[in-house]
DSSP file (Angstrom, degrees, kcal/mol; ACC not computed):
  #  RESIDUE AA STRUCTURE BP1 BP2  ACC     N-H-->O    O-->H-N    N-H-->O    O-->H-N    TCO  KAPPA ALPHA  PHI   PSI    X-CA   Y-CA   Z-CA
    1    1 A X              0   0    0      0, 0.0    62,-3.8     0, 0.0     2,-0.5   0.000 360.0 360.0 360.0 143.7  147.9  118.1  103.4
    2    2 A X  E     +A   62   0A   0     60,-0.2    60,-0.2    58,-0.0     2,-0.2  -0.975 360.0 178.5-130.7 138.1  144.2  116.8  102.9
    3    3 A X  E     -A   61   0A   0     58,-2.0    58,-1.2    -2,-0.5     2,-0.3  -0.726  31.2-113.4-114.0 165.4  141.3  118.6  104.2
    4    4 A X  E     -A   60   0A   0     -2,-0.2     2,-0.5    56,-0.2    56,-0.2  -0.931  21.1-164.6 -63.0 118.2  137.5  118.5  104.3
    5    5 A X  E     -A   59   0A   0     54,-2.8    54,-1.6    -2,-0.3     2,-0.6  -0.977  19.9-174.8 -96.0 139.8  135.7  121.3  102.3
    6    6 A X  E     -A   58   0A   0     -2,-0.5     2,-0.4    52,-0.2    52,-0.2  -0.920   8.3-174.7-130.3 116.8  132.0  121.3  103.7
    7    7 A X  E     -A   57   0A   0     50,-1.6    50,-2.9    -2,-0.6     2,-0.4  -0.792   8.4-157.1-113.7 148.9  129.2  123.2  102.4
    8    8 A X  E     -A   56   0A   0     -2,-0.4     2,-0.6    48,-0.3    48,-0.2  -0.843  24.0-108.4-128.0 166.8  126.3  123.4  103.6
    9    9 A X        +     0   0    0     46,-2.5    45,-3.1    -2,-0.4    46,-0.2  -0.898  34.7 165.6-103.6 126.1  122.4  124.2  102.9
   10   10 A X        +     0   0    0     -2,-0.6    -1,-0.2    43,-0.2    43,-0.1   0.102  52.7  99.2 -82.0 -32.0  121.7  127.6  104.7
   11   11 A X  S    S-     0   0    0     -3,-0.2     4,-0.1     2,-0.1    43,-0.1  -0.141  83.9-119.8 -79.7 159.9  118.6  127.7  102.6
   12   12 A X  S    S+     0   0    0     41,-0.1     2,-0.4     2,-0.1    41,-0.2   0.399  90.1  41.6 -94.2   4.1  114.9  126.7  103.7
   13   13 A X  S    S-     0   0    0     39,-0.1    -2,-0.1     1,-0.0    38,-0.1  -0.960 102.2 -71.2-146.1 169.8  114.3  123.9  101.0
   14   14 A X        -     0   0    0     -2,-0.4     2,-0.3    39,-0.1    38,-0.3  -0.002  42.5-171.9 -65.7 149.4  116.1  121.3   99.7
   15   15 A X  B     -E   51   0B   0     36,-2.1    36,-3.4    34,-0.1     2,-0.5  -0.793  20.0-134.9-128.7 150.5  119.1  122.2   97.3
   16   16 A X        -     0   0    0     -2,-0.3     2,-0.3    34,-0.3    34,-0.2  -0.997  16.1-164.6-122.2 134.1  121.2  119.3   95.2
   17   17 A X        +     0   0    0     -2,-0.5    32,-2.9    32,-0.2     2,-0.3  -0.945  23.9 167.0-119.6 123.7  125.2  120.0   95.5
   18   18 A X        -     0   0    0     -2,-0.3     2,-0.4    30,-0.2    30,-0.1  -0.750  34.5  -3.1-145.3 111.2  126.6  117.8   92.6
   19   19 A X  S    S-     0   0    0     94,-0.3    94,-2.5    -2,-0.3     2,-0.3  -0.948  95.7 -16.1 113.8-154.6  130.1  117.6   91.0
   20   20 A X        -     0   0    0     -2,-0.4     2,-0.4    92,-0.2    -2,-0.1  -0.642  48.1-150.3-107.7 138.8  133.4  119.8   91.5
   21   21 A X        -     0   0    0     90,-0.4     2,-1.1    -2,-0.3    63,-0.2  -0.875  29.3 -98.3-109.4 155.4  133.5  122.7   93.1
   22   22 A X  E     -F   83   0C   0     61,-2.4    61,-3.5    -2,-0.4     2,-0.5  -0.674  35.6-175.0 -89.1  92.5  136.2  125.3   92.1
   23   23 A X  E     +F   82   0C   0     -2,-1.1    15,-0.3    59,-0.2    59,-0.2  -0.663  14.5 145.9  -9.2  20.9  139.0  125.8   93.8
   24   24 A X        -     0   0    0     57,-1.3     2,-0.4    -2,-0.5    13,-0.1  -0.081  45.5-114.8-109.0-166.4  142.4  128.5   93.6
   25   25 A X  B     -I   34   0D   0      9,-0.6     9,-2.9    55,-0.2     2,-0.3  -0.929  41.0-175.6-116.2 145.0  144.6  130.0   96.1
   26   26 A X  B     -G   79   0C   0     53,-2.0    53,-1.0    -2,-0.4     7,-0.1  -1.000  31.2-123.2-146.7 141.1  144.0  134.0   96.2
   27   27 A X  S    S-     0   0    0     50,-0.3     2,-0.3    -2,-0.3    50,-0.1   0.590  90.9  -8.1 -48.2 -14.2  145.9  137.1   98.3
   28   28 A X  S >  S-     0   0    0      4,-0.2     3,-1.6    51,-0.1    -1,-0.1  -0.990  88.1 -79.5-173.4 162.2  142.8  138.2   99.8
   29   29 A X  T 3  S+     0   0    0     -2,-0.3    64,-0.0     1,-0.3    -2,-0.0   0.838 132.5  32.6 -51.1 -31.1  139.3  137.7   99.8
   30   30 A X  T 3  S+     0   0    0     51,-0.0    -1,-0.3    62,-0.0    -3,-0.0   0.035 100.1 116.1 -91.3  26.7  138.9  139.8   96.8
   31   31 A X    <   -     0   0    0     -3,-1.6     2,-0.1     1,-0.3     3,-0.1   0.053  66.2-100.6-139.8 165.8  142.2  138.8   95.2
   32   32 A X        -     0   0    0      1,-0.2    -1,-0.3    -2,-0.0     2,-0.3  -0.069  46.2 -86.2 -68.7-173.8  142.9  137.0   92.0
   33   33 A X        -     0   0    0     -7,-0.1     2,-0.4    -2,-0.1    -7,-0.2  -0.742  41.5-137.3 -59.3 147.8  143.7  133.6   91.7
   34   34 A X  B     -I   25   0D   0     -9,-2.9    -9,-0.6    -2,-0.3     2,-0.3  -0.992  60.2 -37.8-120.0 140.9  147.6  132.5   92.1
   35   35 A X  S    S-     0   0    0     66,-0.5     2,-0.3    -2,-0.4    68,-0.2  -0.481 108.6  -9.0  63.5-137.3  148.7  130.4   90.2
   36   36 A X        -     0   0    0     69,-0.5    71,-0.4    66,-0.3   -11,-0.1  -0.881  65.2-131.9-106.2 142.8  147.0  127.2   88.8
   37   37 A X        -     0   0    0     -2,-0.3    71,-0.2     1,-0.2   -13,-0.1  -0.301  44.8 -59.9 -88.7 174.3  143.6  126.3   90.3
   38   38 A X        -     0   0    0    -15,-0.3     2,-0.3    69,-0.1    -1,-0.2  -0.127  43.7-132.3 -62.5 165.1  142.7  122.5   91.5
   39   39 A X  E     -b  109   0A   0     69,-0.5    71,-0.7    -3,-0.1     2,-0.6  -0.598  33.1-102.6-101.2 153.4  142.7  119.5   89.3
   40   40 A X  E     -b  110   0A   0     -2,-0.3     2,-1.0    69,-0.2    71,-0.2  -0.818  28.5-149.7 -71.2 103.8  139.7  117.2   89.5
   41   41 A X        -     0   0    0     69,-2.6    71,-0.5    -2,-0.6     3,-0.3  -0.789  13.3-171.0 -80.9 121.3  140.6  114.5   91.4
   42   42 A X        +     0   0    0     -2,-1.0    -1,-0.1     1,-0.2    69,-0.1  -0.207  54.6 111.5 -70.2  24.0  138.3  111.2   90.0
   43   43 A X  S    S+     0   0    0      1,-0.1     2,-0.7    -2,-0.1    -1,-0.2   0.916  82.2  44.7 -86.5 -66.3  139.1  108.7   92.4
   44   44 A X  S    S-     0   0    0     -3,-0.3    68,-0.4     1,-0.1    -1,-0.1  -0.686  94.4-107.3 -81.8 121.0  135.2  109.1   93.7
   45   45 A X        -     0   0    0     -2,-0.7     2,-0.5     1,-0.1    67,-0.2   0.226  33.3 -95.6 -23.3 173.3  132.3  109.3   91.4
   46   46 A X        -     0   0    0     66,-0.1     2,-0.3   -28,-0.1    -1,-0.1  -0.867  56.3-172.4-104.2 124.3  130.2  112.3   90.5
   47   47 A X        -     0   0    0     -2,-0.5   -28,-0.2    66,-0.5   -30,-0.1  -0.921  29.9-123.3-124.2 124.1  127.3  112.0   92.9
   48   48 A X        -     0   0    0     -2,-0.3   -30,-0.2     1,-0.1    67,-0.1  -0.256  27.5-173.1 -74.0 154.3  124.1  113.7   93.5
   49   49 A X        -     0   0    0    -32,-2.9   -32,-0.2    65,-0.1    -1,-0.1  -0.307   8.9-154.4-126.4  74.5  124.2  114.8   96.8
   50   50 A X        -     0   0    0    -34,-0.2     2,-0.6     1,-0.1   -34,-0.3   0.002  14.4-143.4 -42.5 130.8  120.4  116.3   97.9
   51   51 A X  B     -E   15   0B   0    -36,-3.4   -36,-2.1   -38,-0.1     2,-0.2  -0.968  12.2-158.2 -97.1 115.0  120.6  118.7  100.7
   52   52 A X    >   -     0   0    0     -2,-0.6     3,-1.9   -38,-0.3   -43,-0.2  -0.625  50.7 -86.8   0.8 112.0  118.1  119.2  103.4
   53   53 A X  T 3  S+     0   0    0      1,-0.3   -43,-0.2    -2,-0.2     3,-0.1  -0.190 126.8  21.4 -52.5 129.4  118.3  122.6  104.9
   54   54 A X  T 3  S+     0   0    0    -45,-3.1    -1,-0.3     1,-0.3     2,-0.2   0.424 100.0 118.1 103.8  -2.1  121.0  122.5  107.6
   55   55 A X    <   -     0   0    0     -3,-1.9   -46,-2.5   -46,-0.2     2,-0.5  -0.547  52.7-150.6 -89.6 142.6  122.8  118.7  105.7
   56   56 A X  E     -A    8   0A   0    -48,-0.2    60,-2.4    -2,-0.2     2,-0.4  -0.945   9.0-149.7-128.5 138.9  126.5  119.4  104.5
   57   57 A X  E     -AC   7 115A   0    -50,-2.9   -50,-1.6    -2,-0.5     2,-0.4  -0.825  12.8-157.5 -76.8 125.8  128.5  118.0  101.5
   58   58 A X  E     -AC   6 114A   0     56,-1.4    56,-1.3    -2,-0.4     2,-0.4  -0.913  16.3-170.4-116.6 166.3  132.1  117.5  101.4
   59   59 A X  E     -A    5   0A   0    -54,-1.6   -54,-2.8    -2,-0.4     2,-0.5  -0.950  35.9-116.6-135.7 160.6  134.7  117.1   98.9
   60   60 A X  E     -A    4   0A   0     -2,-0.4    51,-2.8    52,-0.3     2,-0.5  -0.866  32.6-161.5-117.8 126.6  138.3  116.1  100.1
   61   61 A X  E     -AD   3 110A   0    -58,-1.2   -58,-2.0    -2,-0.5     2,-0.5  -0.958   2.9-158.6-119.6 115.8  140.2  119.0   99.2
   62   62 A X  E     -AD   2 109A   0     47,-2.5    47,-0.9    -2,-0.5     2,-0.4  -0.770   5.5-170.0-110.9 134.9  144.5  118.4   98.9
   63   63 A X  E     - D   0 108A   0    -62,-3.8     2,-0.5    -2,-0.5    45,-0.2  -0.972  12.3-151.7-136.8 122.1  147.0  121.4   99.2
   64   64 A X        -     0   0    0     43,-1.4     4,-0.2    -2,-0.4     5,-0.1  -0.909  29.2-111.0-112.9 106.1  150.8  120.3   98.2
   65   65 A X    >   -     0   0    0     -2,-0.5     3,-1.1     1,-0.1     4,-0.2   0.025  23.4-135.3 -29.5 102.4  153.3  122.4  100.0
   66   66 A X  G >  S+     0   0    0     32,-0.8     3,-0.9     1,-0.3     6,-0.2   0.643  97.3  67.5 -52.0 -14.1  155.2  124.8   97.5
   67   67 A X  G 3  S+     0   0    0      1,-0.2    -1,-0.3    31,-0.1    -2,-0.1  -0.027  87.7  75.3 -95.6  47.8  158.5  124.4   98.7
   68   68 A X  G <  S+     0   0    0     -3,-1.1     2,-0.3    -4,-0.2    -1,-0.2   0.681  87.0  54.4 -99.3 -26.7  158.0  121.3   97.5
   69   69 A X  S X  S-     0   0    0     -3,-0.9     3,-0.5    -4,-0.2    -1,-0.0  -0.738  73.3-146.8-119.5 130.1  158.4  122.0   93.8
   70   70 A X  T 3  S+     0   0    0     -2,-0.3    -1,-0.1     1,-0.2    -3,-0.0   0.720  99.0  56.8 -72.2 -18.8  162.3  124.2   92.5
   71   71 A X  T 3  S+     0   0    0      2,-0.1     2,-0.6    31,-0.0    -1,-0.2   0.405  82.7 112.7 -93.7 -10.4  160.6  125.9   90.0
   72   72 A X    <   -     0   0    0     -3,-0.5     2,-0.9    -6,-0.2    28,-0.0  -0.471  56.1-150.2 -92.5 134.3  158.0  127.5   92.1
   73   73 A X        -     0   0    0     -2,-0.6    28,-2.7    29,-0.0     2,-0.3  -0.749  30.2-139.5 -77.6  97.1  157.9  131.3   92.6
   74   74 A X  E     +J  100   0E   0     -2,-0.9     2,-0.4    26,-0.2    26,-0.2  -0.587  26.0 176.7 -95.2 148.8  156.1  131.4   96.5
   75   75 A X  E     -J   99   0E   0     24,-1.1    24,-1.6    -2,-0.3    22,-0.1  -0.960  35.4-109.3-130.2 123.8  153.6  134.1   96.8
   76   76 A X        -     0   0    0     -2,-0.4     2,-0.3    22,-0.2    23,-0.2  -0.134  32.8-155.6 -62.8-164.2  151.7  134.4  100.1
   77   77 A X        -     0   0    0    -50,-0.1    20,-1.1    22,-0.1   -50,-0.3  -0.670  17.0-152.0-153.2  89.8  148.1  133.4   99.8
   78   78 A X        -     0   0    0     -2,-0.3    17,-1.0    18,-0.2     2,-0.4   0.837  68.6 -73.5 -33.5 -36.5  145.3  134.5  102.2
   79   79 A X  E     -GH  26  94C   0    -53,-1.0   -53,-2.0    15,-0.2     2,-1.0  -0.989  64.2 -45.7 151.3-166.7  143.5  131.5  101.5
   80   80 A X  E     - H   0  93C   0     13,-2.3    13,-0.6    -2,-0.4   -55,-0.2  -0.655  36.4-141.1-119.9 115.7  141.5  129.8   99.0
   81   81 A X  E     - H   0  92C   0     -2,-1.0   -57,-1.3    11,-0.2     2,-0.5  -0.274  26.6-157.4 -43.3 113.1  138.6  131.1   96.8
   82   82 A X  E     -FH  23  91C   0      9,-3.0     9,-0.7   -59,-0.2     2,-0.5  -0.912  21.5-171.2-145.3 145.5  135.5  128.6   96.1
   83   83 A X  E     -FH  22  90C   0    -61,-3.5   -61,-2.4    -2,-0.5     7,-0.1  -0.807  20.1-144.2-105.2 139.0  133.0  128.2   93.9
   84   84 A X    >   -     0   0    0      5,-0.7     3,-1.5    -2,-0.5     5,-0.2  -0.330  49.2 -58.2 -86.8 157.1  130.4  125.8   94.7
   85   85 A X  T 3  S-     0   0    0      1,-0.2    -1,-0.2   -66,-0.1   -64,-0.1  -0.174 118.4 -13.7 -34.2 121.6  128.8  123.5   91.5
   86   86 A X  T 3  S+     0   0    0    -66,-0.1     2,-0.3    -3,-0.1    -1,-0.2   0.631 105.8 116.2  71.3  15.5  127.5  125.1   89.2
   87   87 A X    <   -     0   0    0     -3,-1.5     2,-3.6    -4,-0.1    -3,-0.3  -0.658  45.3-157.8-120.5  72.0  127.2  128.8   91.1
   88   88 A X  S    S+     0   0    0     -2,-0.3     2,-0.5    -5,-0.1    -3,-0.0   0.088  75.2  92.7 -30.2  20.1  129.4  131.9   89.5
   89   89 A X  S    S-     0   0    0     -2,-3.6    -5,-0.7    -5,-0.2     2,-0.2  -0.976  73.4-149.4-134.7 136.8  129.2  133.7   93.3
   90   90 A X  E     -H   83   0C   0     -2,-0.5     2,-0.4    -7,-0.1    -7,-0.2  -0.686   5.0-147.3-106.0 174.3  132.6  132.5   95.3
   91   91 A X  E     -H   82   0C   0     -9,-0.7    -9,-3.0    -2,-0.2     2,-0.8  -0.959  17.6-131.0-142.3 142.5  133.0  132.0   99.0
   92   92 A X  E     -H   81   0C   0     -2,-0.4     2,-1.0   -11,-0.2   -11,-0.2  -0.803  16.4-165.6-102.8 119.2  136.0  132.7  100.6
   93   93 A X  E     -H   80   0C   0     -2,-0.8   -13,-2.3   -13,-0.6     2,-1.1  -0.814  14.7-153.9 -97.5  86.9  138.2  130.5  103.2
   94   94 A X  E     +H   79   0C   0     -2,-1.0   -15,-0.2   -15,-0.2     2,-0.1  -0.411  41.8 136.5 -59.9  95.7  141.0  132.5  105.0
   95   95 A X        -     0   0    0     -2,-1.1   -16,-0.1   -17,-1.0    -1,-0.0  -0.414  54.9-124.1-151.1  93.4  143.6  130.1  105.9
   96   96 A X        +     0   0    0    -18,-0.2     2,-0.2     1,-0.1   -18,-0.2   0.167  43.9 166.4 -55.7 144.3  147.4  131.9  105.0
   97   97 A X        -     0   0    0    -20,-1.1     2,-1.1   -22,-0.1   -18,-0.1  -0.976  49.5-101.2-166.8 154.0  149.3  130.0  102.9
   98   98 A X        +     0   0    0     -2,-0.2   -32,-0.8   -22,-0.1   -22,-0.2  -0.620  43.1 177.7 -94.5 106.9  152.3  129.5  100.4
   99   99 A X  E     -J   75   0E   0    -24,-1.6   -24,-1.1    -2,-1.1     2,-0.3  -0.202  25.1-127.7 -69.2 155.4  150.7  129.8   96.6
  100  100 A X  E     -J   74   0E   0      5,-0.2   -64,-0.2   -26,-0.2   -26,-0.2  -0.996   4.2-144.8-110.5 131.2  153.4  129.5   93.4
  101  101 A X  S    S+     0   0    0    -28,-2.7   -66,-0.5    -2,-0.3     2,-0.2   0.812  78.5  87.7 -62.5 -21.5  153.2  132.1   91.0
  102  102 A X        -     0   0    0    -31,-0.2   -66,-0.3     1,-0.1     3,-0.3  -0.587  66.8-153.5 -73.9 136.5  153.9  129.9   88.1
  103  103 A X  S    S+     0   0    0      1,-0.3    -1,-0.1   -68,-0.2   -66,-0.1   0.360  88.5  76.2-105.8   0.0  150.5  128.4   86.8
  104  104 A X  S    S+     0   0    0      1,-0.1     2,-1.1   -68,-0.1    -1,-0.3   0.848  85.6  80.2 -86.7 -17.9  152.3  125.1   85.3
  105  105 A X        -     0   0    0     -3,-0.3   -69,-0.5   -34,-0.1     2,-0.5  -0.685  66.6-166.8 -82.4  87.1  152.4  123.9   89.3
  106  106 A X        +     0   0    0     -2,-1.1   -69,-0.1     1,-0.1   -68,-0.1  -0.761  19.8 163.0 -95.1 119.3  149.3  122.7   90.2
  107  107 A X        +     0   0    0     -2,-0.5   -43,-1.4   -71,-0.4     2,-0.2   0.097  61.8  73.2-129.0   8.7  149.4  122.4   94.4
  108  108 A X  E     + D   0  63A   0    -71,-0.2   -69,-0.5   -45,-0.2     2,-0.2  -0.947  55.0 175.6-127.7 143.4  145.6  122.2   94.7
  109  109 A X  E     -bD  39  62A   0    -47,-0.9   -47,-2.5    -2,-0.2     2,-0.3  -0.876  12.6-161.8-153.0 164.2  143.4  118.9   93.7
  110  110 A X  E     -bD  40  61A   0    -71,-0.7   -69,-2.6   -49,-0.3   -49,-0.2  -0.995   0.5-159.8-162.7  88.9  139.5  118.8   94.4
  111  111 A X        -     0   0    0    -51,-2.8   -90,-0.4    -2,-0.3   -69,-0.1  -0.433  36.9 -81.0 -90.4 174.7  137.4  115.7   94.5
  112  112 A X        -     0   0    0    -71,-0.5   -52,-0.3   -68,-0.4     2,-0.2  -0.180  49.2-106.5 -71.6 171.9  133.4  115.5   94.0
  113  113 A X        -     0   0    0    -94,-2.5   -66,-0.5   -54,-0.1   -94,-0.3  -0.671  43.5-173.0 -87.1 168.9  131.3  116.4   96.9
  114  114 A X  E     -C   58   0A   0    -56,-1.3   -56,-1.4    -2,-0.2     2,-0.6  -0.801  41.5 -69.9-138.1-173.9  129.8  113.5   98.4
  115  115 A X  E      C   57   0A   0     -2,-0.2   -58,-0.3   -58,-0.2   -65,-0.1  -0.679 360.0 360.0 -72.4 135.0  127.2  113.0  101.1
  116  116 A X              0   0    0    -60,-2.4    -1,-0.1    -2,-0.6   -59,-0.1   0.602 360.0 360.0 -85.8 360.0  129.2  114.0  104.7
């Protein structure tokens, strides 16, 4: 399944969003991670992408069903924990979903943001 993730500048001046953002699948909003967090997909360049307050970024975000994989332990998931480029403060997405506990099963991949 491929999604948009789209952040946006909230802020009153202009902000540059650039790179990967961090990804994992977590039980709750405060939760750990489960499992393995996204891979960097490279298929698009690293671009800056300057914000304008109220301008949004996206990065194409792919989540690969766990009962896809025999080896995988499924764990629910509340949703998925992210950290935007460069930022150590996470934002949280609630959308329930089936995590593996085993961390060698990577079911998340993560492209760069680009302009949206």
């Amino acid at each position: 399944m491929y999604m948009k993730l789209n952040l946006t500048n909230t802020g009153t001046a202009p902000c540059l969003l650039k790179g990967f953002p961090g990804v994992s699948l977590t039980a709750n909003a405060d939760g750990e991670p489960i499992g393995a967090p996204a891979t960097r997909d490279e298929t698009n360049p690293v671009a800056d992408v300057l914000l304008a307050p109220g301008q949004t970024g996206t990065a194409v975000l792919r989540y690969t069903q766990a009962g896809n994989y025999s080896d995988c332990t499924m764990v629910a998931a509340a949703g998925y924990r992210i950290y935007p480029p460069e930022d150590t403060a996470s934002l949280f997405l609630p959308q329930p979903v089936n995590a593996c506990s085993n961390a060698n099963i990577a079911l998340l991949s993560i492209g760069a943001f680009q302009p949206a």
